[in-house]
mmCIF file of the N, C-alpha and C atoms, coordinates in Angstrom:
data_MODEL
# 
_entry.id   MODEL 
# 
loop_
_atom_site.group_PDB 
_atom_site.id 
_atom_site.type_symbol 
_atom_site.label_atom_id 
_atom_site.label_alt_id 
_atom_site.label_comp_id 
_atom_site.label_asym_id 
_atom_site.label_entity_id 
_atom_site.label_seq_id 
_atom_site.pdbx_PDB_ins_code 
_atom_site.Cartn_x 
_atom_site.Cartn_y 
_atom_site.Cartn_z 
_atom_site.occupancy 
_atom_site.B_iso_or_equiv 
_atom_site.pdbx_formal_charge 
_atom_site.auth_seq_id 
_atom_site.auth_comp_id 
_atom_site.auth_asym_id 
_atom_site.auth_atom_id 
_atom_site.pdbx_PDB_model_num 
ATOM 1   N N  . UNK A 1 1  ? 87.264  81.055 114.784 1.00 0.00 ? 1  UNK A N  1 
ATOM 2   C CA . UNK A 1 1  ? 88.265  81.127 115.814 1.00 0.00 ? 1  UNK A CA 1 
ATOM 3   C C  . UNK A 1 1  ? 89.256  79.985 115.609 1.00 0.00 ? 1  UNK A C  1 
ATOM 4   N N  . UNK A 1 2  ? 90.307  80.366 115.649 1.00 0.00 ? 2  UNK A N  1 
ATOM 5   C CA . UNK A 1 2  ? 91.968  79.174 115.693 1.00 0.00 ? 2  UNK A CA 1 
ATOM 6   C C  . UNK A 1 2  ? 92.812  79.579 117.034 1.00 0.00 ? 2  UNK A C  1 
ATOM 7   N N  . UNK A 1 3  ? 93.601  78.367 117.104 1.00 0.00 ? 3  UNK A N  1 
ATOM 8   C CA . UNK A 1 3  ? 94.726  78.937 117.692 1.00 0.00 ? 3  UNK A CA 1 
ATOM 9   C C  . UNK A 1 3  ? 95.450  79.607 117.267 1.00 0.00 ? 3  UNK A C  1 
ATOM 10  N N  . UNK A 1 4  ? 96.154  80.640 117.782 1.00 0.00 ? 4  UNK A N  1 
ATOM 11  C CA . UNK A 1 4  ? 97.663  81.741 117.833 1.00 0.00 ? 4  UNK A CA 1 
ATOM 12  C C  . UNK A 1 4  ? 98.807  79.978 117.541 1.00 0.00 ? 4  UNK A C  1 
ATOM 13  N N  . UNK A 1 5  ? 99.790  81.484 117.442 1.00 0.00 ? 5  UNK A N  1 
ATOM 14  C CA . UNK A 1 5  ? 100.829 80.484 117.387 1.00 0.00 ? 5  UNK A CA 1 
ATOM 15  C C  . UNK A 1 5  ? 100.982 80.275 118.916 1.00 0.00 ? 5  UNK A C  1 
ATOM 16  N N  . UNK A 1 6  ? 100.977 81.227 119.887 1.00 0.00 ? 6  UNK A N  1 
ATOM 17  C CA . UNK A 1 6  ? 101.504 81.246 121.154 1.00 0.00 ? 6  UNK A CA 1 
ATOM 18  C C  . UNK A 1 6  ? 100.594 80.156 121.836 1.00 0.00 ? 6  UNK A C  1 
ATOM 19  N N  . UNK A 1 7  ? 99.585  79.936 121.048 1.00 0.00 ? 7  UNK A N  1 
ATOM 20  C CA . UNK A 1 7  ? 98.569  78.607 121.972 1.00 0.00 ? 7  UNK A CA 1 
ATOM 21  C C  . UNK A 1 7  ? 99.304  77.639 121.591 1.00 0.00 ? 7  UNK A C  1 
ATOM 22  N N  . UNK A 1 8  ? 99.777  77.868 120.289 1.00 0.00 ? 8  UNK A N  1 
ATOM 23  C CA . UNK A 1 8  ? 100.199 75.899 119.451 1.00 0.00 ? 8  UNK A CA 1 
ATOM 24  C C  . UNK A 1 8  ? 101.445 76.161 120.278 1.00 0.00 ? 8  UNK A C  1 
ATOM 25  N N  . UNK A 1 9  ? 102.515 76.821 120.374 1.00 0.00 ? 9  UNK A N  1 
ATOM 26  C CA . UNK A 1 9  ? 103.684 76.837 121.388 1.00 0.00 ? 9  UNK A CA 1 
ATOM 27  C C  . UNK A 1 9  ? 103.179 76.259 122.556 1.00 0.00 ? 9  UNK A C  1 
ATOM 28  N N  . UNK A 1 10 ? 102.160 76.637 123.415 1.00 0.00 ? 10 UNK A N  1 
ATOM 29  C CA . UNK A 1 10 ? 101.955 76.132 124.614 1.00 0.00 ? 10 UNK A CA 1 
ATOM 30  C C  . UNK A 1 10 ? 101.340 74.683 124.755 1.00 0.00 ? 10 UNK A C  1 
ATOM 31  N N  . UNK A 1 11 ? 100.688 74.167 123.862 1.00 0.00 ? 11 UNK A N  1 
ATOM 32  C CA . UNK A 1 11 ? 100.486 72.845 123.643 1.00 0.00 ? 11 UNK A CA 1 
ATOM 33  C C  . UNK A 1 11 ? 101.634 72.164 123.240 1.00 0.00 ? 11 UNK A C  1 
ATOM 34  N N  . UNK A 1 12 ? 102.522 72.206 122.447 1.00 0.00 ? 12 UNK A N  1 
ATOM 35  C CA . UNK A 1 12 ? 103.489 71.455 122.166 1.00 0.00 ? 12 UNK A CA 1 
ATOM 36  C C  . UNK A 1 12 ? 104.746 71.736 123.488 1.00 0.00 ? 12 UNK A C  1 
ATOM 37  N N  . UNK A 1 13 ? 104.524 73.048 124.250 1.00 0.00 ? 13 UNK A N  1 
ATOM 38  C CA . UNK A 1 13 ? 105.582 72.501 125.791 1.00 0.00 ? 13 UNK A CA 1 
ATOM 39  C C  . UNK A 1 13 ? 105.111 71.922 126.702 1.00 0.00 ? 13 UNK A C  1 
ATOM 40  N N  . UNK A 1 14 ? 103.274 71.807 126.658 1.00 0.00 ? 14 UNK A N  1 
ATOM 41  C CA . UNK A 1 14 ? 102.575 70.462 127.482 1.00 0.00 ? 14 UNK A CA 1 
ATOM 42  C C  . UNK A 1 14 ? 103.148 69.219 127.506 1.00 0.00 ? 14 UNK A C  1 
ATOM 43  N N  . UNK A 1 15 ? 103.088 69.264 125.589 1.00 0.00 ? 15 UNK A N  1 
ATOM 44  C CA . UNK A 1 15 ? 103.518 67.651 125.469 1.00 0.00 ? 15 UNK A CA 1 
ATOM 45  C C  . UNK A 1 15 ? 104.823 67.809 125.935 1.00 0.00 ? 15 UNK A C  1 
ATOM 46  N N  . UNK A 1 16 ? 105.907 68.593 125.739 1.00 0.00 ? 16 UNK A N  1 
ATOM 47  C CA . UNK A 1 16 ? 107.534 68.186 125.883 1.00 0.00 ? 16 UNK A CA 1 
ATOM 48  C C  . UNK A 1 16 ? 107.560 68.037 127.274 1.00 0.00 ? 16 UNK A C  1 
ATOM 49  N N  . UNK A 1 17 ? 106.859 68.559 128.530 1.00 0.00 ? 17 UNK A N  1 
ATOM 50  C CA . UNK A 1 17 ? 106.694 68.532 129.331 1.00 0.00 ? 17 UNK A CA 1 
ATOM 51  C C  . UNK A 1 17 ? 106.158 67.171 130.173 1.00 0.00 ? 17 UNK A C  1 
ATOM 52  N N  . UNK A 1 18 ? 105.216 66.729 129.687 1.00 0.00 ? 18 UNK A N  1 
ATOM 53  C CA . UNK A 1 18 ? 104.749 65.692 129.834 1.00 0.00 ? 18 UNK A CA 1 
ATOM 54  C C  . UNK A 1 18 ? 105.733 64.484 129.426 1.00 0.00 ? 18 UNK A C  1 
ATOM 55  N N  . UNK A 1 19 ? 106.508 64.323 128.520 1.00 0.00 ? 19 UNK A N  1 
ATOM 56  C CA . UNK A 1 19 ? 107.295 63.427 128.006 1.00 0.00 ? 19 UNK A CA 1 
ATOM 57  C C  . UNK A 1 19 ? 108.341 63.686 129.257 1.00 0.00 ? 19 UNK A C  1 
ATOM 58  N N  . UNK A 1 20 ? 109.250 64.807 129.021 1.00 0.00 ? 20 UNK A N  1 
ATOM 59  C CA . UNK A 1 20 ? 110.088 64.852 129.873 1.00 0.00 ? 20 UNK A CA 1 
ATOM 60  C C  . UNK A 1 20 ? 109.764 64.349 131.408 1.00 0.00 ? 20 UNK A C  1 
ATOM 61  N N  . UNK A 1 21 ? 108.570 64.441 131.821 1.00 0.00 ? 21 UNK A N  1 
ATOM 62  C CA . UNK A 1 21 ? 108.821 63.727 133.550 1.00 0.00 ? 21 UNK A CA 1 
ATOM 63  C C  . UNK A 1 21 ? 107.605 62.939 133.684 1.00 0.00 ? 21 UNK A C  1 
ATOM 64  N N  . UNK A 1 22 ? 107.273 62.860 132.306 1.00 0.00 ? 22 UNK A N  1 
ATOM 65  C CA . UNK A 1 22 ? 106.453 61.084 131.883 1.00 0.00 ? 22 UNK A CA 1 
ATOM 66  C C  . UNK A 1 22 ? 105.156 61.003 133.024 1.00 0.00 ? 22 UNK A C  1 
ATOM 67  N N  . UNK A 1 23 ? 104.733 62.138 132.485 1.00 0.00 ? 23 UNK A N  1 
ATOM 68  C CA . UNK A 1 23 ? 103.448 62.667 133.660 1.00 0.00 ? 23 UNK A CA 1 
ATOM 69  C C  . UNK A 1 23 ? 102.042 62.524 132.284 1.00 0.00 ? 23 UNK A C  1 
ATOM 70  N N  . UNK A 1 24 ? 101.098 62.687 132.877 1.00 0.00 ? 24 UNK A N  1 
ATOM 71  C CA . UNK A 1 24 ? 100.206 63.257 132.083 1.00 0.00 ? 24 UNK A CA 1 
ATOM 72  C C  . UNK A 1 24 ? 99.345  64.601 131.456 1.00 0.00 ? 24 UNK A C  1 
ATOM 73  N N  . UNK A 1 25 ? 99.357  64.511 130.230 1.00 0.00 ? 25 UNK A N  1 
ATOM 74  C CA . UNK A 1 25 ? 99.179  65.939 129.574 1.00 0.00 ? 25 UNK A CA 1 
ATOM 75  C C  . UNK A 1 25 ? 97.745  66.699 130.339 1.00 0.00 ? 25 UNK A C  1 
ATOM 76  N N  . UNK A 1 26 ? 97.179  65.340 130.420 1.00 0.00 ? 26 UNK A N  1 
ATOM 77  C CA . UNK A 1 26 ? 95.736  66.459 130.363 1.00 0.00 ? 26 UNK A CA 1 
ATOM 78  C C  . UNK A 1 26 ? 95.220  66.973 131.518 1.00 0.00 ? 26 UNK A C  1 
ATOM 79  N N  . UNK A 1 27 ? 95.585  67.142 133.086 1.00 0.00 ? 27 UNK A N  1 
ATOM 80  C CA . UNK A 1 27 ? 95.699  68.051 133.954 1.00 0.00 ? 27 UNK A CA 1 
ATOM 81  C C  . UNK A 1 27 ? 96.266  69.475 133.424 1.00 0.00 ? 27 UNK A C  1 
ATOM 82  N N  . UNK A 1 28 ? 97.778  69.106 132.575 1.00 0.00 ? 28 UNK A N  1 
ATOM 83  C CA . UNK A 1 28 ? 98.084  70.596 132.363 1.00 0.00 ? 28 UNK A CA 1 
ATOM 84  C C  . UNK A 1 28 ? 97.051  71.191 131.078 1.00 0.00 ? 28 UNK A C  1 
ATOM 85  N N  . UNK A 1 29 ? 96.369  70.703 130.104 1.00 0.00 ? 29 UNK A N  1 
ATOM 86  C CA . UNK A 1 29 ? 95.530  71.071 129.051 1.00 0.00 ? 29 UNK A CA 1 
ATOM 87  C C  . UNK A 1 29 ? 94.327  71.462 129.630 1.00 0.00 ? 29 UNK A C  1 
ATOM 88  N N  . UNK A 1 30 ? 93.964  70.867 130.812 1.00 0.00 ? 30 UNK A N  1 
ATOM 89  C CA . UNK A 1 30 ? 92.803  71.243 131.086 1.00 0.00 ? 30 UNK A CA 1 
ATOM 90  C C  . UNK A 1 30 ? 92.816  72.671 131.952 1.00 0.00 ? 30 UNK A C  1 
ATOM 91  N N  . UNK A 1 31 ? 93.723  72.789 132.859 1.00 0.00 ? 31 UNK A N  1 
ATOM 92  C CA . UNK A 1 31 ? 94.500  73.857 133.363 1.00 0.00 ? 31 UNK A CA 1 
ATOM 93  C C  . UNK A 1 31 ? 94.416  75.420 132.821 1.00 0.00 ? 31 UNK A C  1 
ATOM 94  N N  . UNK A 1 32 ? 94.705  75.366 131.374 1.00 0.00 ? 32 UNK A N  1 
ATOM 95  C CA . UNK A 1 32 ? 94.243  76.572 130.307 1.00 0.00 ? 32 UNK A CA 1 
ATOM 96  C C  . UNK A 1 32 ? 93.888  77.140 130.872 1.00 0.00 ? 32 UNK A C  1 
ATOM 97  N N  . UNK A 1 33 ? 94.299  78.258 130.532 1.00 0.00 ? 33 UNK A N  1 
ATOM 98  C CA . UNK A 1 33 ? 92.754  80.179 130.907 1.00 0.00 ? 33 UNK A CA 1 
ATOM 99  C C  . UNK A 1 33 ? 93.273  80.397 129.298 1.00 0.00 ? 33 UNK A C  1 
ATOM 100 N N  . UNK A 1 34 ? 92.167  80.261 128.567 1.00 0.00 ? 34 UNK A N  1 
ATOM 101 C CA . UNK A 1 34 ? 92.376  80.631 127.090 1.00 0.00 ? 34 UNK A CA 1 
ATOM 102 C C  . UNK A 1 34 ? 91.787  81.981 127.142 1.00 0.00 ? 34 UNK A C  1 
ATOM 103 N N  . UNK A 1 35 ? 92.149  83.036 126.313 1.00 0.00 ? 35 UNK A N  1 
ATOM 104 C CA . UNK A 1 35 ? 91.165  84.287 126.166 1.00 0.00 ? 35 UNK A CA 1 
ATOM 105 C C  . UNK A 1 35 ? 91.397  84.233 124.037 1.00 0.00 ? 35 UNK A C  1 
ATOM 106 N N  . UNK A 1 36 ? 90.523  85.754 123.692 1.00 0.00 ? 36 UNK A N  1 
ATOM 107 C CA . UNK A 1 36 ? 90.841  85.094 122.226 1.00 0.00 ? 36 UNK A CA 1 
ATOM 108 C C  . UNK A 1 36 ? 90.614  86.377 122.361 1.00 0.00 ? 36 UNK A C  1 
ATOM 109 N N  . UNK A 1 37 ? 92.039  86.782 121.312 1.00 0.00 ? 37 UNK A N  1 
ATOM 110 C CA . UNK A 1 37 ? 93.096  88.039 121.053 1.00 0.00 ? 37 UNK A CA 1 
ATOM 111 C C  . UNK A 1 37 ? 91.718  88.677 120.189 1.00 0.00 ? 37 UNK A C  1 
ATOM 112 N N  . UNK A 1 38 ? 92.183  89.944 119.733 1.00 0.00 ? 38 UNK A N  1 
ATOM 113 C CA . UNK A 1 38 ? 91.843  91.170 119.020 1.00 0.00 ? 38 UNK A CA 1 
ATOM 114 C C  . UNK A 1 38 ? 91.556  90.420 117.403 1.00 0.00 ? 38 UNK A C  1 
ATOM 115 N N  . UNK A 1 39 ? 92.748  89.228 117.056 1.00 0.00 ? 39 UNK A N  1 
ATOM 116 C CA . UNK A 1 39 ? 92.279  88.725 115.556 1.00 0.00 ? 39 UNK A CA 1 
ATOM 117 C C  . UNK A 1 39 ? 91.484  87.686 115.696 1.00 0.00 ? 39 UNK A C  1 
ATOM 118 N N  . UNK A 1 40 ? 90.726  87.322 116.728 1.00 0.00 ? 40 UNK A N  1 
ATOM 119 C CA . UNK A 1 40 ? 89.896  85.962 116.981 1.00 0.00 ? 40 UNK A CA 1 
ATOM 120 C C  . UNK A 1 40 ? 90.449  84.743 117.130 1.00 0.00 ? 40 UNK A C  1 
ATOM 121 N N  . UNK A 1 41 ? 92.238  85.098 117.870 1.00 0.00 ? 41 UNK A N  1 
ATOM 122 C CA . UNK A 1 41 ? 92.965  83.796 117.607 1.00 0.00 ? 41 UNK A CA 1 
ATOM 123 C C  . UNK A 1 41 ? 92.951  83.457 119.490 1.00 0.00 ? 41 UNK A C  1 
ATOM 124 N N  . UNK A 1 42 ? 92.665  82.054 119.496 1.00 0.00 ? 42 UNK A N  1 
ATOM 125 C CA . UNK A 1 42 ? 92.520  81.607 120.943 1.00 0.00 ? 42 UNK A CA 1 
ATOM 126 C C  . UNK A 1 42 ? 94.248  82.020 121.174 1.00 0.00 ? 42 UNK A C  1 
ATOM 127 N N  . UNK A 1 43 ? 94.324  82.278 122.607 1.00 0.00 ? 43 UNK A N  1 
ATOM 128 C CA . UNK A 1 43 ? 95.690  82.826 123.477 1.00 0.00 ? 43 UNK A CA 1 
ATOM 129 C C  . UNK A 1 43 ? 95.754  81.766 124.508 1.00 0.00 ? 43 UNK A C  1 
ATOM 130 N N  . UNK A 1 44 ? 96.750  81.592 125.472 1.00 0.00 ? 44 UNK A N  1 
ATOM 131 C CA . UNK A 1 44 ? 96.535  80.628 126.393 1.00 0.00 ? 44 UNK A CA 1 
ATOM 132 C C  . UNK A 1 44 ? 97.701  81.722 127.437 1.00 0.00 ? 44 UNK A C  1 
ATOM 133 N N  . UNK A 1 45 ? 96.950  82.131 128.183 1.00 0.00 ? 45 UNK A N  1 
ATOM 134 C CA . UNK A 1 45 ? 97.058  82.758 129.544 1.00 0.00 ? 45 UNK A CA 1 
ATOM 135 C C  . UNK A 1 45 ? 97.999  82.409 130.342 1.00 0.00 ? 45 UNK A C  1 
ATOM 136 N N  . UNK A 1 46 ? 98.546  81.344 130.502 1.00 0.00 ? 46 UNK A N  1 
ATOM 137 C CA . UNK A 1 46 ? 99.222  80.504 131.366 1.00 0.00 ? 46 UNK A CA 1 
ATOM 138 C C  . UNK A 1 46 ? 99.586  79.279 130.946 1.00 0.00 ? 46 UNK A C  1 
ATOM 139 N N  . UNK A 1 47 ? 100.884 79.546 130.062 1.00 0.00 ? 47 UNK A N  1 
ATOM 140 C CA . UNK A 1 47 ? 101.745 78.764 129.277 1.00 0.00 ? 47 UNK A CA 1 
ATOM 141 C C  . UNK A 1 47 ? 102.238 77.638 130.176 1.00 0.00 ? 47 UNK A C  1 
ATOM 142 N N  . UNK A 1 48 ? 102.658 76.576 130.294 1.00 0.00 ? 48 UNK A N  1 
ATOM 143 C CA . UNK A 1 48 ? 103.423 75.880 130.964 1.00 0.00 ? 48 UNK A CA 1 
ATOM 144 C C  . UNK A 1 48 ? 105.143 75.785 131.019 1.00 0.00 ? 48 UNK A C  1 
ATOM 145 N N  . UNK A 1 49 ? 105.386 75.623 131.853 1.00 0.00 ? 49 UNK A N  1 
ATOM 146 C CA . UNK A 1 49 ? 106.984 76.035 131.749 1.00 0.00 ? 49 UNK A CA 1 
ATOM 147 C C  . UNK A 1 49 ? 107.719 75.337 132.244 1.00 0.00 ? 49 UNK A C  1 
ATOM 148 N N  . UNK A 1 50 ? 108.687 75.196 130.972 1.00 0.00 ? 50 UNK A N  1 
ATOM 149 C CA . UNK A 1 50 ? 109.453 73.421 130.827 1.00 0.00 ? 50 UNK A CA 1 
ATOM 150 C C  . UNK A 1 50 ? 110.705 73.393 131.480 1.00 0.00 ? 50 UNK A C  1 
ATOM 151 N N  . UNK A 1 51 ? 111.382 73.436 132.609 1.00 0.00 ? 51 UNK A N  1 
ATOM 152 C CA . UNK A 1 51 ? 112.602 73.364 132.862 1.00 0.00 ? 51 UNK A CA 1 
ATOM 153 C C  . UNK A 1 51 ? 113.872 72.530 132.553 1.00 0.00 ? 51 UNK A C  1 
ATOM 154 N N  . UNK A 1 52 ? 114.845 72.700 132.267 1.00 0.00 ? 52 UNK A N  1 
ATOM 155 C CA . UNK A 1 52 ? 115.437 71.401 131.685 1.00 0.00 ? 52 UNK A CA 1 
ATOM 156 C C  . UNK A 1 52 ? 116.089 70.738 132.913 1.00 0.00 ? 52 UNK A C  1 
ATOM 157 N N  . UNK A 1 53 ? 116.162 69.321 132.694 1.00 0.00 ? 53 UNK A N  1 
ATOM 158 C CA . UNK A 1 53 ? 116.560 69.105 133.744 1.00 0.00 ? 53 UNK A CA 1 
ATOM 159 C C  . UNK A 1 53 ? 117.839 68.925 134.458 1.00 0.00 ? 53 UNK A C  1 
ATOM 160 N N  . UNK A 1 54 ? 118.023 69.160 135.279 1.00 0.00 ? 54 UNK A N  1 
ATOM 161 C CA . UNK A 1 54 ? 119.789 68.974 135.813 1.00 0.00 ? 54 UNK A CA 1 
ATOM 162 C C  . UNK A 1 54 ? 120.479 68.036 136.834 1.00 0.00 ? 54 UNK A C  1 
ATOM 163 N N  . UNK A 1 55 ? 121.545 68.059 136.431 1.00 0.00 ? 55 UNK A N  1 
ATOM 164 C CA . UNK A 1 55 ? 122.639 66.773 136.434 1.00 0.00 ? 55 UNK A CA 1 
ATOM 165 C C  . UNK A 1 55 ? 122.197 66.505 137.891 1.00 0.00 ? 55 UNK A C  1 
ATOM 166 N N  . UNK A 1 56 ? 122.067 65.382 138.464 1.00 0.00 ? 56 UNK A N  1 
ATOM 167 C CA . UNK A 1 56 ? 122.160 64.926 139.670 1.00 0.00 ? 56 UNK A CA 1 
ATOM 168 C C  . UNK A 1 56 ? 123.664 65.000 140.049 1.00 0.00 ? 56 UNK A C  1 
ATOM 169 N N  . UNK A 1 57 ? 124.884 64.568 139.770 1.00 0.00 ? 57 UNK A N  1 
ATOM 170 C CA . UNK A 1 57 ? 126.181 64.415 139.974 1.00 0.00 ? 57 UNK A CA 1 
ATOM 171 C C  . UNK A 1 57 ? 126.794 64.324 138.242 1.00 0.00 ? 57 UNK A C  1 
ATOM 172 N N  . UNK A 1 58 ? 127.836 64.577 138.653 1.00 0.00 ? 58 UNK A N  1 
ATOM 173 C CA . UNK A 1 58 ? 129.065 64.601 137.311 1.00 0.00 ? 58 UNK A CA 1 
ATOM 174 C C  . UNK A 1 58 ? 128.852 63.130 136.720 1.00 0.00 ? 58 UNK A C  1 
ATOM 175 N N  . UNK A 1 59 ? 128.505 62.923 136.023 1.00 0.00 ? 59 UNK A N  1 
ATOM 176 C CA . UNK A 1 59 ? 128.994 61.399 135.041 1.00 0.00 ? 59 UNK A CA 1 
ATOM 177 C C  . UNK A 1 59 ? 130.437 60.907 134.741 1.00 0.00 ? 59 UNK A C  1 
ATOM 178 N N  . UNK A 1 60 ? 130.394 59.671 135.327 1.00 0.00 ? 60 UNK A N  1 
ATOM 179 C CA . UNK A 1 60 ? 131.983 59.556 134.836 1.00 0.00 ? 60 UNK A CA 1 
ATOM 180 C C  . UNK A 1 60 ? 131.588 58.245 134.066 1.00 0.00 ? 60 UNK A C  1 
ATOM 181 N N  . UNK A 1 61 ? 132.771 57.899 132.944 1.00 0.00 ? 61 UNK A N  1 
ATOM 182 C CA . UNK A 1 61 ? 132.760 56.636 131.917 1.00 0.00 ? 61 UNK A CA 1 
ATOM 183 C C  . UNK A 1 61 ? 133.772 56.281 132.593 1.00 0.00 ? 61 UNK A C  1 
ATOM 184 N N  . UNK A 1 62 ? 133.537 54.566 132.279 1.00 0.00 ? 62 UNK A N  1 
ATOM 185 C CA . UNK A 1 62 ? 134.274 53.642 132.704 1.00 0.00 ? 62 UNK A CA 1 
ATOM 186 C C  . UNK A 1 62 ? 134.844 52.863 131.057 1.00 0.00 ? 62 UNK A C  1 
ATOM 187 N N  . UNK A 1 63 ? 135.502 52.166 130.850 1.00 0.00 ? 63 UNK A N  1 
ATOM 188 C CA . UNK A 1 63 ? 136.014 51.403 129.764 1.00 0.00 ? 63 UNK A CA 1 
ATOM 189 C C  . UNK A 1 63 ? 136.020 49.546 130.381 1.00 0.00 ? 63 UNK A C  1 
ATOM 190 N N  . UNK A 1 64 ? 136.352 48.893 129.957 1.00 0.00 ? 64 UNK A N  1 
ATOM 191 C CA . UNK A 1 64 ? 136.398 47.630 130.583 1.00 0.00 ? 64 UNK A CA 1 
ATOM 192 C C  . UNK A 1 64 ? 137.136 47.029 129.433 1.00 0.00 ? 64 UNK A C  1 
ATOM 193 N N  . UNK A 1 65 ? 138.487 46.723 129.780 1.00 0.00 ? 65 UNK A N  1 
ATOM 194 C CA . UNK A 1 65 ? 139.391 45.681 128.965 1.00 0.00 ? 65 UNK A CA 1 
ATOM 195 C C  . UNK A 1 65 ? 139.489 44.333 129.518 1.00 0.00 ? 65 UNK A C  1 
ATOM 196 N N  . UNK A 1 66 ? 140.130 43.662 128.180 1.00 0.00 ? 66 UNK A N  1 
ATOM 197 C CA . UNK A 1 66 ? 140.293 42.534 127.831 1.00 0.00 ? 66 UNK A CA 1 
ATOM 198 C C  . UNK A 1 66 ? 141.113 41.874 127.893 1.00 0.00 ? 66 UNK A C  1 
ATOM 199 N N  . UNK A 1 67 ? 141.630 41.118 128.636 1.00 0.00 ? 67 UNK A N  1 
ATOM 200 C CA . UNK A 1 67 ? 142.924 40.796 128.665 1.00 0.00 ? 67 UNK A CA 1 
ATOM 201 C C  . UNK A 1 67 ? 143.351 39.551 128.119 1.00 0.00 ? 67 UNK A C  1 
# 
């Protein structure tokens, strides 16, 4: 038995997930409902799902001269 690709996808949006809001992975790893497909490849049931995140307000740049 291995992982699918769709398991290694879902482990690597744990981690991006985890990075992105600097949480910890292993609540969501442990979380899993794995089942194992028709070719003996582990599946993961309940992918995690990464939202990107969005702008609080418009960004504005400033410059600062020299006089």
């Amino acid at each position: 038995m291995k992982l699918s690709n769709q398991a290694i996808g879902a482990v690597m949006m744990a981690l991006q997930k985890s990075l992105m809001e600097q949480t910890d992975i292993v609540p969501v790893l442990q979380s899993f409902k794995l089942e194992v497909d028709d070719s003996n490849q582990v599946v993961i049931m309940n992918p995690p799902i990464v939202k990107k995140p969005t702008m609080k307000s418009a960004g504005t740049t400033t410059t600062e001269t020299s006089k």
